[in-house]
C-alpha positions as CSV (number, residue, x, y, z in Angstrom):
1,X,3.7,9.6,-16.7
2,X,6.3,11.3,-18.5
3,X,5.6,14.7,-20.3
4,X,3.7,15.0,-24.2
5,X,6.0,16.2,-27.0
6,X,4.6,19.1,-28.4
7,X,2.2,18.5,-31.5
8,X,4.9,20.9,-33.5
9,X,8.0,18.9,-32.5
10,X,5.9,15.3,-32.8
11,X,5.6,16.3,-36.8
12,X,9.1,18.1,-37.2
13,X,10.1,14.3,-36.0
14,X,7.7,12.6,-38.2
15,X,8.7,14.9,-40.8
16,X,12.2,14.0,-41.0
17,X,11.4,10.0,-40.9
18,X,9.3,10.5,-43.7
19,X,12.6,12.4,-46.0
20,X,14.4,9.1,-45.1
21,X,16.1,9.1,-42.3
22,X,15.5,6.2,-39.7
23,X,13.7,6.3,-37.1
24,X,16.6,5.2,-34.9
25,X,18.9,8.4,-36.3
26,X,15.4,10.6,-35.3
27,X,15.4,9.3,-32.0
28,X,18.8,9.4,-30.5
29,X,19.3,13.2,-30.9
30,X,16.8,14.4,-28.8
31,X,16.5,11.3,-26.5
32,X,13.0,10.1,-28.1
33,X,12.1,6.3,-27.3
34,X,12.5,4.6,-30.6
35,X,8.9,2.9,-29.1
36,X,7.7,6.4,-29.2
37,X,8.6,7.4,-32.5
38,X,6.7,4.7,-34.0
39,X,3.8,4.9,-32.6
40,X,3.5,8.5,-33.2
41,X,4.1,7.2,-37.1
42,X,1.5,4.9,-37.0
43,X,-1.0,7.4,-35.6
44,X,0.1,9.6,-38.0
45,X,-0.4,7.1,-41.1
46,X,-4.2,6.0,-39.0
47,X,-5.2,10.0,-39.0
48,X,-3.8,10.7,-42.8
49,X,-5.9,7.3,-43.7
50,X,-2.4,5.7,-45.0
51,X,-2.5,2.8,-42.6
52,X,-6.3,0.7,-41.7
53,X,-6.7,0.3,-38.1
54,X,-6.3,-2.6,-36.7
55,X,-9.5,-5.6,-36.4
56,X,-8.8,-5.5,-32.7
57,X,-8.9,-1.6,-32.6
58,X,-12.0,-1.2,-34.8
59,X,-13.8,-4.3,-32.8
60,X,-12.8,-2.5,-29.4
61,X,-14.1,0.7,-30.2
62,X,-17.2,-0.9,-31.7
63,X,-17.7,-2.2,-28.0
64,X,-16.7,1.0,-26.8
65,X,-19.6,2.7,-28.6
66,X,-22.1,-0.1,-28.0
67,X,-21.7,-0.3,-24.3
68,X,-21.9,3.8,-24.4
69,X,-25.2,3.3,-26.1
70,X,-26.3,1.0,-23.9
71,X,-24.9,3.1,-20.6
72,X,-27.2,6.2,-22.0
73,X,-30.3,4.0,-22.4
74,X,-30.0,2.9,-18.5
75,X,-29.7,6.3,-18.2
76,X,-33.1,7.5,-19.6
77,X,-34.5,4.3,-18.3
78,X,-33.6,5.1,-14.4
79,X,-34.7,9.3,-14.9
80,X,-38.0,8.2,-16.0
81,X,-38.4,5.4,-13.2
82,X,-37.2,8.5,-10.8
83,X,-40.1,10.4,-11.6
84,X,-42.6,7.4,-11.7
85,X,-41.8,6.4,-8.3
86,X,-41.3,9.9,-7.7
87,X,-45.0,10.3,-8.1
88,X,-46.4,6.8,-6.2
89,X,-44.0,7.4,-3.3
90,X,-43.3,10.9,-2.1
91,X,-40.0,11.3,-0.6
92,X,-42.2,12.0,3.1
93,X,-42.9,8.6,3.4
94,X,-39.3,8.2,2.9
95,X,-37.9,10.3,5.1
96,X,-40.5,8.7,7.5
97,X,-38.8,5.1,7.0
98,X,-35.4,6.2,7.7
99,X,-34.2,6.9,4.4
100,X,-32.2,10.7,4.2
101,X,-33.8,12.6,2.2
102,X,-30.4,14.0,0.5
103,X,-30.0,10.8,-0.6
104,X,-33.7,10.3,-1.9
105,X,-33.4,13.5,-4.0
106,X,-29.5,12.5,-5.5
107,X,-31.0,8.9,-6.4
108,X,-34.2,10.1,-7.9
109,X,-32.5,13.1,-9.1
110,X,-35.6,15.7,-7.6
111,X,-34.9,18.8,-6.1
112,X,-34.9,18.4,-2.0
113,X,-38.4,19.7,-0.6
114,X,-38.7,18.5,2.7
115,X,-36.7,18.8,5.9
116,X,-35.4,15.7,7.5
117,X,-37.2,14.2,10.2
């Protein structure tokens, strides 16, 4: 992966393709990708609220968020059936069936108290 521009010269770039010079003139003297220069100008117009985002972009991070959401609800769900099984099956009876009790503890997320057998 080639190596970021600096945020300074990104807008000294920007800067002069705003006075009205083209973005192909901007490019060649430092050896930017014309590619490059243009999407740093539409990033730039999508932060400055110029330019509306995209439908695909706003629907993508709409799932983005959504599945997020959902990822933390599993989350909370599976902590609070840690400590219900937690409590109905103690990690002795466990260790006794064969199951290591490291790996007890990471799933249910409990501090290790017993030894393994």
């Amino acid at each position: 992966m080639p190596k970021p521009y600096p945020a300074e010269f990104r807008r000294k770039a920007l800067d002069l393709v705003e006075s009205g010079r083209s973005v192909r003139d901007v490019a060649a003297a430092p050896g930017i990708a014309e590619s490059c220069l243009h999407r740093w100008r539409s990033r730039d117009l999508l932060d400055r609220g110029l330019k509306a985002p995209s439908p695909g972009a706003m629907e993508s991070a709409a799932l983005a968020n959504q599945r997020i959401q959902e990822l933390e609800n599993e989350i909370k769900i599976l902590r609070k059936s840690a400590a219900a099984v937690e409590e109905v099956v103690p990690q002795t009876e466990l260790a006794a069936e064969g199951v290591p009790v490291k790996q007890v503890c990471l799933s249910l997320s409990v501090p290790k108290t017993v030894s393994p057998a």
